[in-house]
C-alpha positions as CSV (number, residue, x, y, z in Angstrom):
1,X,-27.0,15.5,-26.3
2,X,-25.5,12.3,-27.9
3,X,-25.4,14.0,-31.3
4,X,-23.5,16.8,-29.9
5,X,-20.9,14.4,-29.0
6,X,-20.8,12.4,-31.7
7,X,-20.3,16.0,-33.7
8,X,-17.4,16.8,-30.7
9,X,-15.8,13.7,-32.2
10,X,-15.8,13.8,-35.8
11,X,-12.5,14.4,-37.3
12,X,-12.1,17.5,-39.1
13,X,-9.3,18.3,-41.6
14,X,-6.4,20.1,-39.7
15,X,-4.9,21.6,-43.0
16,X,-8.1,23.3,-43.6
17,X,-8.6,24.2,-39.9
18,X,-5.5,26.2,-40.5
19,X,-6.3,28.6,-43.1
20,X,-7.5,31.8,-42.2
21,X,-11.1,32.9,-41.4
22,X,-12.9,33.4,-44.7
23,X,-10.5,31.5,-47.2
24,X,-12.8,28.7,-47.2
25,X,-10.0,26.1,-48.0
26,X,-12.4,23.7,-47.2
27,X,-14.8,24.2,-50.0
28,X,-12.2,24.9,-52.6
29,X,-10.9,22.6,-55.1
30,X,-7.3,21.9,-56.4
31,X,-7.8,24.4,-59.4
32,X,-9.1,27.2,-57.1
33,X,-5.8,26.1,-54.6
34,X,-3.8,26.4,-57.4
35,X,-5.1,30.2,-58.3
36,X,-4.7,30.9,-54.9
37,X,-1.3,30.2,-54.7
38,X,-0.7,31.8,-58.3
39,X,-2.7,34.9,-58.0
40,X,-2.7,35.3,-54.3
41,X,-1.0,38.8,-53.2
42,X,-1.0,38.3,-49.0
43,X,1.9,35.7,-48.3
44,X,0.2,34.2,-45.3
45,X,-3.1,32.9,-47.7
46,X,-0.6,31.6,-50.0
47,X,1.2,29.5,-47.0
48,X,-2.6,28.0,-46.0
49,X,-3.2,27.4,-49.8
50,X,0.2,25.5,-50.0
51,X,-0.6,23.4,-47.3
52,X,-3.6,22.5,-47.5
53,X,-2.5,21.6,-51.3
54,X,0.1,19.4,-49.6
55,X,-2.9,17.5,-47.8
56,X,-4.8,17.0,-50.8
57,X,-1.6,15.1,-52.1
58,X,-1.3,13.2,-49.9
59,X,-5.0,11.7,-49.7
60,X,-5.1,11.6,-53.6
61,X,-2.2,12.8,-55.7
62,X,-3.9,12.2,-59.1
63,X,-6.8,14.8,-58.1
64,X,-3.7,17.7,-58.1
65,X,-3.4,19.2,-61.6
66,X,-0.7,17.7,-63.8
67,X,0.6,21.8,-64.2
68,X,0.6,22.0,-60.2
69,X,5.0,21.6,-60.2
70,X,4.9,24.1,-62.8
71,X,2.8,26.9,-61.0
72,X,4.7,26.3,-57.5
73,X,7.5,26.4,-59.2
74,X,6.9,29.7,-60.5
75,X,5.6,31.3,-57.5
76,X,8.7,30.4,-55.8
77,X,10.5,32.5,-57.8
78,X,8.1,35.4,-57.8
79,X,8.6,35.6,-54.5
80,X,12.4,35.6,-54.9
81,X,12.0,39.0,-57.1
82,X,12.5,40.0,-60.3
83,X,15.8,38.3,-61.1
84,X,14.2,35.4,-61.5
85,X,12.4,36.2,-64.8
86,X,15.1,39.2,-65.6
87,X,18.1,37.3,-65.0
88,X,19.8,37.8,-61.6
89,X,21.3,40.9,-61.1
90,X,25.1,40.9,-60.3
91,X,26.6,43.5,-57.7
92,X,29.7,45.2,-56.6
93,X,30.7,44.7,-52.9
94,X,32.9,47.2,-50.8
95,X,36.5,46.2,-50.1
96,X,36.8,45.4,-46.4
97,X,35.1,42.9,-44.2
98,X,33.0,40.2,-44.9
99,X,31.9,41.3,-48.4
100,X,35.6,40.9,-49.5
101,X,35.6,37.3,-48.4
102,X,32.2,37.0,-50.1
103,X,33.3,38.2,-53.5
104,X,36.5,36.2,-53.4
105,X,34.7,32.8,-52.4
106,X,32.0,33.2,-55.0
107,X,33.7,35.1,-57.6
108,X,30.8,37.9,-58.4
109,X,27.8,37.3,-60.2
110,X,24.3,35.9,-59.1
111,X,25.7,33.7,-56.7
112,X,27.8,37.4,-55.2
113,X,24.2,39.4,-55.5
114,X,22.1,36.8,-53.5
115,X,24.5,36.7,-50.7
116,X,23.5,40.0,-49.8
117,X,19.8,39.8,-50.2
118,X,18.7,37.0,-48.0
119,X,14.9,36.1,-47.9
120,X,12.8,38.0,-45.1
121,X,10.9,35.9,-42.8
122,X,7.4,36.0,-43.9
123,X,9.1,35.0,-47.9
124,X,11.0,32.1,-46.2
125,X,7.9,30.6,-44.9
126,X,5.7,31.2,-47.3
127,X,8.9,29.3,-49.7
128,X,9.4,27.0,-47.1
129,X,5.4,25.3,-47.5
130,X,5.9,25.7,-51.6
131,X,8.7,23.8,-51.8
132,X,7.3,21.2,-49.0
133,X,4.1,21.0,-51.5
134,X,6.4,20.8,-54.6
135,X,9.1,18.4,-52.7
136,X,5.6,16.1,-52.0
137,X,4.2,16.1,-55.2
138,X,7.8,15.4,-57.3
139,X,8.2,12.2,-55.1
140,X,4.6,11.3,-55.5
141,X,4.5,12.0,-59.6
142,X,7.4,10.9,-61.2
143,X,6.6,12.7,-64.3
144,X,6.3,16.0,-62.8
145,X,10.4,15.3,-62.1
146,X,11.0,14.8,-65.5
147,X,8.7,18.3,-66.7
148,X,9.8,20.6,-63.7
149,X,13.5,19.7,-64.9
150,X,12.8,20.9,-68.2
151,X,11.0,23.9,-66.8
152,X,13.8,25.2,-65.5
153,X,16.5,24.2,-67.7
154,X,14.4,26.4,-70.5
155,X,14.3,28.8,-68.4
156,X,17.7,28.8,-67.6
157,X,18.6,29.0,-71.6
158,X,17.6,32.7,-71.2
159,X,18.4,33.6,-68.4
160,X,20.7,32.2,-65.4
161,X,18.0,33.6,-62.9
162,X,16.4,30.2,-62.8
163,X,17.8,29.6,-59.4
164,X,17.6,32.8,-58.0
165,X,15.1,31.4,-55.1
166,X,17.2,28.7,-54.2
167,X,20.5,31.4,-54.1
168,X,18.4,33.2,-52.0
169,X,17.5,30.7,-49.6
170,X,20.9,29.5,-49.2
171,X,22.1,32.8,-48.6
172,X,19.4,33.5,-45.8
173,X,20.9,32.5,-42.6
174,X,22.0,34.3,-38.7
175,X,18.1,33.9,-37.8
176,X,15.9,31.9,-36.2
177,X,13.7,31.3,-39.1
178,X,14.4,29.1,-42.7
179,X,16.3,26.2,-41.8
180,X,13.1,24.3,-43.0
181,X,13.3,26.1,-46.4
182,X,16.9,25.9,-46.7
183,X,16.5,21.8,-46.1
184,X,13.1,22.2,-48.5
185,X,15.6,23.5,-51.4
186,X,18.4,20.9,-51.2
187,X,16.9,18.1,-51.3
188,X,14.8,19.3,-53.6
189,X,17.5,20.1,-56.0
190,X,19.5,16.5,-55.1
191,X,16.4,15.2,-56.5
192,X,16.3,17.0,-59.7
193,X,20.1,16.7,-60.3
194,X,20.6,13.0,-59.2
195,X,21.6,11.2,-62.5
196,X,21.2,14.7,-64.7
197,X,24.3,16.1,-65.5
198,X,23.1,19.3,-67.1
199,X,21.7,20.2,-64.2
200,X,24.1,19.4,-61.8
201,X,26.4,21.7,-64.2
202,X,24.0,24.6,-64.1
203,X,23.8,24.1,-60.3
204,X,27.6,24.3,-59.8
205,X,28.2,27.2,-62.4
206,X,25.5,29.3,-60.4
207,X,28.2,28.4,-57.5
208,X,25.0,26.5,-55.2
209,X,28.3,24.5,-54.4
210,X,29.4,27.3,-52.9
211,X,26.8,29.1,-51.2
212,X,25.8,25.7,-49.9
213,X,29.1,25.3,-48.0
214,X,29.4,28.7,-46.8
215,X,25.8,28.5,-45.2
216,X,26.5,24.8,-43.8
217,X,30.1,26.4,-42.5
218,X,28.6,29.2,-40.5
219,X,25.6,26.8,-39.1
220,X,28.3,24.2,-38.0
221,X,30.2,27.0,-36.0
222,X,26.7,28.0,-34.6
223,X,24.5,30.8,-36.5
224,X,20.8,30.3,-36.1
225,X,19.1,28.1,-38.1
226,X,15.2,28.1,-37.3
227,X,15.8,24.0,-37.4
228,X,17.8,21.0,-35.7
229,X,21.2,21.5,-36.7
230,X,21.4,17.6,-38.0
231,X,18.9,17.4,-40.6
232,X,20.4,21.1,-41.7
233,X,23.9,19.7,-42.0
234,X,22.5,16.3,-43.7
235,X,20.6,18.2,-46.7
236,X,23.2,20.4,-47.2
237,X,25.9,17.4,-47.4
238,X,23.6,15.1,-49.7
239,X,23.3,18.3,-52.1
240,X,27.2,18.5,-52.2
241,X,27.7,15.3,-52.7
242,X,25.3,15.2,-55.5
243,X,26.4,18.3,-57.4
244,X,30.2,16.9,-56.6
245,X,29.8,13.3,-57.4
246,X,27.8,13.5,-60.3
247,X,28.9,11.9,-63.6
248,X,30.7,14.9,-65.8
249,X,31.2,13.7,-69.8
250,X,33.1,16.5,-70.8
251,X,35.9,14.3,-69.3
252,X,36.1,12.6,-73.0
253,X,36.6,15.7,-75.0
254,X,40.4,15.1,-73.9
255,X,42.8,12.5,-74.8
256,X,43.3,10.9,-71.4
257,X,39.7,11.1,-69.0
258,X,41.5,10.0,-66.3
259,X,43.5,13.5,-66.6
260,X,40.8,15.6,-67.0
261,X,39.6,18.2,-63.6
262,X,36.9,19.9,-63.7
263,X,36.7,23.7,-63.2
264,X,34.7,24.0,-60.0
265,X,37.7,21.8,-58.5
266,X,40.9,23.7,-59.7
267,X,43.5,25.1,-57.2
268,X,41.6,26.5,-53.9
269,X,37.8,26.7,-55.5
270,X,36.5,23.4,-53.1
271,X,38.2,25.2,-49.8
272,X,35.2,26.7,-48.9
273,X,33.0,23.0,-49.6
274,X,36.0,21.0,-48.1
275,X,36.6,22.5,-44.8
276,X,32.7,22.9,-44.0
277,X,32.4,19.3,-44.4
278,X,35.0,18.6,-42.9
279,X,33.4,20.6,-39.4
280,X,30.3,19.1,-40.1
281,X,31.7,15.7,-39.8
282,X,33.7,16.6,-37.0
283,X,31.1,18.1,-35.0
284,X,29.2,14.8,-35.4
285,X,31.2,12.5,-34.7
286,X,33.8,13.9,-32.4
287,X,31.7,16.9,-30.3
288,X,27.9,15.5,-30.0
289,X,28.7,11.5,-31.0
290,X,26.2,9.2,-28.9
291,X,24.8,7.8,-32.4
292,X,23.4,4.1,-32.8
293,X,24.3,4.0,-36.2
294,X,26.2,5.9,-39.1
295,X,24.3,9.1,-40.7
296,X,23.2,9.6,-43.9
297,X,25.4,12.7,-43.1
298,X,28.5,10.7,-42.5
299,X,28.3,8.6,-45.8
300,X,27.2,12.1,-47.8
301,X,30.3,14.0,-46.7
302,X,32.8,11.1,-46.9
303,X,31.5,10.5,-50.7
304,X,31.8,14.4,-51.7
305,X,35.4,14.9,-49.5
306,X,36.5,11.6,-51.3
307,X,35.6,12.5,-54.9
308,X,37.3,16.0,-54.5
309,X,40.5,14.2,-52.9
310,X,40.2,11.9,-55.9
311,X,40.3,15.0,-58.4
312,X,42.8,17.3,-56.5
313,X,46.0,16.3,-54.8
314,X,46.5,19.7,-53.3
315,X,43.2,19.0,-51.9
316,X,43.8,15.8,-50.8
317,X,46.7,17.6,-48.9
318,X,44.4,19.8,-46.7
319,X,42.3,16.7,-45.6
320,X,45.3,15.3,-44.5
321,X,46.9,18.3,-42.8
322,X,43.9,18.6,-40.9
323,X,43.5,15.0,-39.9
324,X,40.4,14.4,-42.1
325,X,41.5,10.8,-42.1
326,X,40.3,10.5,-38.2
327,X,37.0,11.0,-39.2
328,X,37.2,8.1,-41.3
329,X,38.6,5.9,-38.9
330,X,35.8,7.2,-36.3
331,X,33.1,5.7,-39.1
332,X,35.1,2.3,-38.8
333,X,35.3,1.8,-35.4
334,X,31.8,2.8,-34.7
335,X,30.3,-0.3,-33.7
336,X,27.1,1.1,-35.3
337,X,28.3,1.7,-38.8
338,X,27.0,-0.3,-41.9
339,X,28.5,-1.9,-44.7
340,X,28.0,0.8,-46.9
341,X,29.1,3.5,-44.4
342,X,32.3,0.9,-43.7
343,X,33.1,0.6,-47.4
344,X,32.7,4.6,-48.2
345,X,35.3,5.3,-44.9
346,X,37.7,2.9,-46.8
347,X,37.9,3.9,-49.8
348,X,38.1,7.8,-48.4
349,X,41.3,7.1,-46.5
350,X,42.5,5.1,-49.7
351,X,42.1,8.1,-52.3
352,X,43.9,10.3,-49.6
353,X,47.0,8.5,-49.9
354,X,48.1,9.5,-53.2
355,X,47.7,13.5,-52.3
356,X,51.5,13.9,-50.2
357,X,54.4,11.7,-50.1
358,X,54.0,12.1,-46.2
359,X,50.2,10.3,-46.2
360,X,51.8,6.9,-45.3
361,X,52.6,8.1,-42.1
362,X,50.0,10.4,-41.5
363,X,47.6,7.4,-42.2
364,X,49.2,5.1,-40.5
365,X,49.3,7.5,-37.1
366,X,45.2,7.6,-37.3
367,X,44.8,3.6,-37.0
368,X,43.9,3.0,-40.1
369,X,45.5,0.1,-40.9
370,X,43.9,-1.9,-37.7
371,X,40.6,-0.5,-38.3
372,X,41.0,-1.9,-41.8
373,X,41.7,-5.2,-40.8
374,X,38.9,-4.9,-38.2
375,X,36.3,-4.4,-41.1
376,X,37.9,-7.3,-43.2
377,X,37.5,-9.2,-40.5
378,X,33.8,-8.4,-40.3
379,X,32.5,-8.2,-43.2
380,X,34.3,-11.0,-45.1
381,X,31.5,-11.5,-48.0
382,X,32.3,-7.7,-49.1
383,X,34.1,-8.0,-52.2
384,X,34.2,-4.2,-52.3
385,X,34.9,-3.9,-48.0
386,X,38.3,-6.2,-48.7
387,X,39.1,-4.3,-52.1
388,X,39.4,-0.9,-50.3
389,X,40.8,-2.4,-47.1
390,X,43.2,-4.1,-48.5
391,X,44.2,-0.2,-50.4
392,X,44.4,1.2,-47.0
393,X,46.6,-1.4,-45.5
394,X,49.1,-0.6,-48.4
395,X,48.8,2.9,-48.1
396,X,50.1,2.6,-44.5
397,X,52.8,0.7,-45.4
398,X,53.9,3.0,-47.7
């Protein structure tokens, strides 16, 4: 009777509740997880292995091997195929319809070849609770940041497959499944490429910028996703402005720095990145609004958009041409928005100004210039608030 009860009530690990009949999770330790996931040939076992991994880590990270980044790591990209380890294979699209568009926007190469081999369902969640376990642990171990970094930039020395998974996972899209491993993989990557420029370099000349932008485009105009269209949009932004903002030091192998453009941002190549934030933001704030406070989306999109203004005029042109600057002033005169979301809206409008001869106007016609004075006004201990308001008042007037 009372023992029966008091065996009703016992909590039981839901992780290892999970995994399926005769996988013993329960009994297994981190090394035999870790085979599991490494060895294991039925995709489903390796999701149960994965997660239940991800519970051990989070009751004890030091009792997961110090090679656990290393082996989820590679099984992500076993399960993205042989052009991981090969090196990715490149591909020849038709001429008409949408691969035309996709072999003009990502200019051929891996990048080309993942965009028409997207991830099935059962590989996308099997990926999706790897790269949860691997996300996890990288936060947790600071170290394993460091050593999975320089796992795949060795890799990557032989062969540019190294990203093939992630390609493939920002390729996958138009179904109700992946949005989970699709969110899994940027921030995943923001994390390894925050403050590393080699990688962020690798990342862009694999064209992640990109395929990023082209997935975050069509989720913004509606395709599936398989997640909340928000946190979607809000990984994808926080990779772009990572990859975009990101410190590049081949700038002082010319005379002038201040002169110097990278390739990724010459002519039209940022169209495809600049007009999908540019949706995201509107949707945001002018179709769905009703937020308390500015998004980590907001600020993400405003820094990326910015920095590409900043490095292209021609670019800077198109954000004004299709009133990019009345997002800007929506993030100032939410009554919501923060000091740092105030200050990043500012100096946005402010690196517009120098893209057309026409910008004064076009500035001035969004409110800018009130909405300036509107933040000086309130936050008048930001040194860096009054420096770029004070640039947008003078852009108005020309």
């Amino acid at each position: 009777g009372s023992s029966d009860r008091r065996q009703k009530r016992r909590p039981h690990n839901l992780c290892s509740s999970m995994l399926p009949a005769g996988d013993g999770g329960l009994g297994e330790d981190e090394e035999s997880l870790l085979r599991r996931i490494e060895c294991g040939a039925d995709l489903a076992g390796v999701q149960w292995a994965a997660s239940e991994l991800l519970c051990r880590l989070h009751r004890a990270p030091s009792s997961v091997p110090q090679h656990a980044a290393e082996v989820l790591m590679d099984r992500l990209q076993s399960i993205a195929g042989p052009g991981a380890i090969e090196g990715a294979p490149t591909w020849s699209p038709p001429t008409t319809g949408r691969p035309l568009h996709a072999n003009r926007v990502l200019g051929g190469g891996p990048a080309l070849a993942a965009a028409f081999q997207p991830l099935l369902g059962a590989e996308l969640e099997a990926a999706s609770s790897l790269l949860a376990a691997l996300l996890d642990l990288l936060h947790a171990r600071r170290e394993d940041q460091v050593r999975l970094r320089e796992h795949l930039m060795e890799t990557g020395s032989h062969s540019p497959g190294c990203f093939w998974l992630f390609l493939r996972v920002f390729a996958s899209g138009d179904v109700d499944h992946g949005g989970a491993a699709f969110v899994r993989c940027c921030h995943l990557l923001a994390l390894l490429a925050e403050g590393d420029e080699h990688m962020s370099r690798a990342l862009r000349s694999a064209r992640a910028l990109d395929l990023v932008a082209d997935r975050l485009a069509r989720a913004t105009k509606g395709d599936a996703l398989g997640t909340e269209w928000l946190p979607f949009a809000t990984a994808a932004a926080h990779l772009l402005q990572i990859l975009i903002c990101e410190e590049d030091t081949q700038c002082m192998s010319i005379a002038d720095p201040t002169l110097f453009v990278p390739a990724w941002a010459h002519s039209r190549k940022p169209d495809t990145t600049v007009d999908a934030l540019i949706e995201a933001l509107r949707r945001s704030l002018v179709h769905v609004g009703g937020h308390m406070v500015a998004q980590a989306l907001h600020t993400s999109a405003l820094r990326a958009l910015g920095t590409v203004a900043h490095l292209s005029r021609s670019q800077a042109q198109r954000m004004l041409a299709v009133k990019g600057v009345d997002l800007a002033v929506a993030v100032l005169r939410h009554d919501g928005s923060h000091e740092e979301a105030v200050s990043i809206a500012l100096w946005y409008i402010a690196e517009l100004a120098p893209g057309s001869p026409f910008s004064p106007k076009a500035i001035a016609a969004s409110g800018a210039e009130a909405a300036a004075r509107s933040a000086m006004s309130k936050y008048p201990w930001s040194q860096r608030v009054q420096v770029e308001a004070e640039r947008v008042v003078r852009a108005c007037q020309g």
